[in-house]
N, C-alpha and C positions, 0 to 999 in steps of 0.2 A: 240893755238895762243892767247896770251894773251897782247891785248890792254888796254894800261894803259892811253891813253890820244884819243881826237878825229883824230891829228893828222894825230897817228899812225891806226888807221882804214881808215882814206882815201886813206893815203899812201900802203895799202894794197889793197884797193880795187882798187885802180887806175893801180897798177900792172898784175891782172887779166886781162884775156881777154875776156868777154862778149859779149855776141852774139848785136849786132846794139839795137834789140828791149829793150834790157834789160835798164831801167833807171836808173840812179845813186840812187834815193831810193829803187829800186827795188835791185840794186847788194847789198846795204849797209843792206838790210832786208834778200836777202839770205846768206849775210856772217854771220850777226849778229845768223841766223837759225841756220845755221852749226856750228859757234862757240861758243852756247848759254850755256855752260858750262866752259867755258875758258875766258872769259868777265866779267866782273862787268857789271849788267845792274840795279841794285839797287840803293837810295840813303842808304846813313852808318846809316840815322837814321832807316831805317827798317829793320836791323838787330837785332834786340832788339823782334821782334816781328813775326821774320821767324828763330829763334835758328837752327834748322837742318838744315838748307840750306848751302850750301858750302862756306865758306868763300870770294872766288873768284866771286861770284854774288855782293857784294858789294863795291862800291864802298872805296876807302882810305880816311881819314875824312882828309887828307891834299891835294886830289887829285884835277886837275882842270876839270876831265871826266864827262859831266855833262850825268846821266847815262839816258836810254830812257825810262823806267818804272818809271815815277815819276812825283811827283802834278807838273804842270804846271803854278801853281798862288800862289804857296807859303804859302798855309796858311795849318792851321791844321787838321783843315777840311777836307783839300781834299788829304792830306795827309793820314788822317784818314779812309778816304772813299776809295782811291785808294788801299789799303792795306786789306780791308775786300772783294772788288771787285774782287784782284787776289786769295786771299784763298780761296773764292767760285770757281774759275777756277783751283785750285790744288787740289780741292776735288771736282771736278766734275767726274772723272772716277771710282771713290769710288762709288759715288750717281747712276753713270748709271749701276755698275755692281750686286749692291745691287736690283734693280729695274729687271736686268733680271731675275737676281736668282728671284727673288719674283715671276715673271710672271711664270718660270717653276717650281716651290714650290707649286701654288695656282693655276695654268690656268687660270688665267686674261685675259680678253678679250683684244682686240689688243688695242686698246684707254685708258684702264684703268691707266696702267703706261706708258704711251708714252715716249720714249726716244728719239724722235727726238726732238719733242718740247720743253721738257725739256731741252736739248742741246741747241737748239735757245734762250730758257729764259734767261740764264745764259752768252750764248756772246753777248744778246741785254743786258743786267746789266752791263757788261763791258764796251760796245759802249757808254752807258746811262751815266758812272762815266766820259768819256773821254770827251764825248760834254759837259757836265756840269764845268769841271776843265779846259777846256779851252774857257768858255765865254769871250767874249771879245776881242780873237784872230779871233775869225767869227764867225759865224750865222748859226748853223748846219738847226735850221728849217726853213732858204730861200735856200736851196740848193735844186733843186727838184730831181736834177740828182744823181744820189747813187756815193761814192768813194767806197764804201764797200756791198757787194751782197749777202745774203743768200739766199740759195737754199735748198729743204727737198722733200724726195720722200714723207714726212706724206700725204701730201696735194694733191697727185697724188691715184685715185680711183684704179691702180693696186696695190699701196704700201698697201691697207687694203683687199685683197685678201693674203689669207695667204698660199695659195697653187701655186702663182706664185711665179718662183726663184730669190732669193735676186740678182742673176747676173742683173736681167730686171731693178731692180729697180736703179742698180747703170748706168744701160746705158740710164734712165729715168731720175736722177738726174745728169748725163753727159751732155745731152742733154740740160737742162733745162738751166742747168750755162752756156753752150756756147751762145745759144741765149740771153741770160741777157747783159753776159759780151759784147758780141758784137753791142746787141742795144745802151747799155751805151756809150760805146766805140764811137757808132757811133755820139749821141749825143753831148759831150764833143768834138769830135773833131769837128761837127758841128760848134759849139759854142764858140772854141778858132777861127775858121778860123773867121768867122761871127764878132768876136770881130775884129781880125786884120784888115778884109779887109774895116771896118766900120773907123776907125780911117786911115788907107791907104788913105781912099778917102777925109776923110775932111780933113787930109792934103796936101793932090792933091788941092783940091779945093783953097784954102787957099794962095796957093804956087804954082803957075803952072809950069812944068818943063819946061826945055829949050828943043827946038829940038835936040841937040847935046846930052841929059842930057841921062845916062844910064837908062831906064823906069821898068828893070827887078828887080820884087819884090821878097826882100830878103827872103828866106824860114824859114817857122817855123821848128827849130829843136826839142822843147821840148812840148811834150802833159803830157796831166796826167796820170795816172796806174792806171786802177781797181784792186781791192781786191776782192776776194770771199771765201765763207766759204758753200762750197757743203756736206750738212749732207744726210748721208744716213746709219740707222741703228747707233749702237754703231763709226762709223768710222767719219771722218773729210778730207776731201781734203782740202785742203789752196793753191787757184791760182790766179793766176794776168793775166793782159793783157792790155798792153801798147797802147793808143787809137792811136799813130800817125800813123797808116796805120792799115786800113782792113785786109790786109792778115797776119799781125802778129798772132801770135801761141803762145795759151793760156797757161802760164808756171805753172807746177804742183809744188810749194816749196817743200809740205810734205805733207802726208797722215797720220791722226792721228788714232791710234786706242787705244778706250779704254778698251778695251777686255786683252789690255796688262797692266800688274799692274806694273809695272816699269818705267813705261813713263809719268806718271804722271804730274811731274812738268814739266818735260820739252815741252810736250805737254803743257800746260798750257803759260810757257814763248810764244812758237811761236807762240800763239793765241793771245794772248799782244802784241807782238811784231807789227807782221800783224796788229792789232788795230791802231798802234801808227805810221806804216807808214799810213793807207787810214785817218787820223785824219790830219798828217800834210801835206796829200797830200789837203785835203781839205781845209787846211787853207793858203797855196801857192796860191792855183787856187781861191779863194773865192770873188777876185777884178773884175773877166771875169762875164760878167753880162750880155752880148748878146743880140742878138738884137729881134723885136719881133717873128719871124718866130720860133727863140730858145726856146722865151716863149711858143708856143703850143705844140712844143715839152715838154717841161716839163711839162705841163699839163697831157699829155698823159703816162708819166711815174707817176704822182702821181695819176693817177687812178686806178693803181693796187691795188685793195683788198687782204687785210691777210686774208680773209676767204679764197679767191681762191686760192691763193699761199702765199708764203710768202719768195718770192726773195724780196723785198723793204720794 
């Protein structure tokens, strides 16, 4: 499937049939997933500086497609930046495979070459290029509530037991992301309704209805989507979860593993990709401000310590 213009990816995605929960950046991040090979998702000036990459990743220098991996402020800089950002993420399966071998070459202690955390360094450097190339568009450090969640079994006292089964560890970092995503989840929607019903009343107030006047408040149909990025071991899950209801169901994009030496880049793309939807989902939602009740809540989500975990 190859979209030449934005168009023509709406008009694709709009043809699909997606389950209610799914958002429109949500469908347009898993189409973009699946078709992340048959798309331009480059600007044309960074073709000069990715030669083996498929022709088809970039953009047409006459095209109007403004593609989703790209500086956001225009300047060379971040241009610059953005470009050494993704090659650290196309040679990060390189780095992690080199690092196991090493560990069974030498019997390094479990800590010595970490590879979860190394994995987290490398898509907080990318998170770090994106908040920075879009200042201006909002204010990453007053956001308290997460759009985007990491999760690591490193940080779990079974994960440095080396004689419990890697199976524990992925049903420990399962775990971990569901209560994230659903605390956040639950926040954010906290915090949109909080915003509505706060504006609802001061124009009640303001405006008294008629007796006759229809008084049934119009529903909110759109929340925001979290992102998560569940490491565990050389692998990656990449899931989301749609905050407008509780019982929605946490959707799996893709599971990356870097053990495979062929998936490189493209694992690479859909970890950008995923980045570049929870950035502009942050910057949508970044006007809801809430009220103070919201505020202790985010208090209570920016107390989580990186020693202790390191979901925030």
């Amino acid at each position: 499937m190859d979209f030449l213009s934005e168009k023509e990816e709406n008009n694709y995605i709009i043809k699909q049939n997606f389950p209610d929960d799914i958002s429109p950046r949500l469908a347009l991040l898993f189409t973009r997933i699946q078709y992340r090979g048959m798309q331009p998702l480059f600007p044309a000036s960074w073709k000069i500086d990715f030669l083996g990459l498929p022709s088809t990743l970039f953009v047409q220098n006459n095209s109007n497609f403004r593609p989703p991996l790209c500086s956001m402020n225009n300047t060379d800089g971040g241009e610059f930046r953005g470009k050494l950002a993704f090659k650290r993420l196309m040679f990060l399966g390189r780095d992690i495979r080199d690092r196991i071998q090493l560990s069974k070459e030498y019997s390094f202690s479990h800590d010595s070459l970490s590879i979860e955390p190394y994995i987290l360094n490398e898509l907080k450097r990318f998170q770090q290029w994106m908040e920075k190339d879009s200042l201006g568009l909002y204010a990453p450090k007053k956001i308290k509530i997460p759009y985007l969640i990491f999760v690591s079994s490193y940080y779990s006292d079974f994960s440095k037991n080396v004689d419990v089964n890697i199976n524990n560890n992925y049903i420990i970092v399962a775990e971990k992301m569901e209560n994230k995503l659903r605390e956040a989840a639950q926040y954010h929607r906290q915090r949109i309704l909080s915003k509505y019903i706060d504006e609802y009343s001061y124009i009640s107030s303001i405006s008294p209805q008629d007796e006759n006047e229809n008084t049934q408040i119009t529903m909110i149909d759109k929340f925001p989507t979290i992102y998560g990025f569940a490491i565990c071991g050389s692998q990656i899950a990449i899931v989301s979860l749609n905050s407008s209801d509780s019982k929605n169901p946490i959707r799996t994009l893709l599971v990356i593993d870097y053990s495979n030496t062929t998936q490189d880049l493209w694992s690479a793309i859909a970890i950008s990709l995923t980045m570049v939807a929870s950035r502009d989902e942050a910057i949508e939602w970044s006007c809801f401000e809430g009220s103070n009740d919201i505020s202790k809540l985010t208090k209570q989500m920016a107390s989580v310590k990186m020693t202790e975990d390191i979901d925030f």
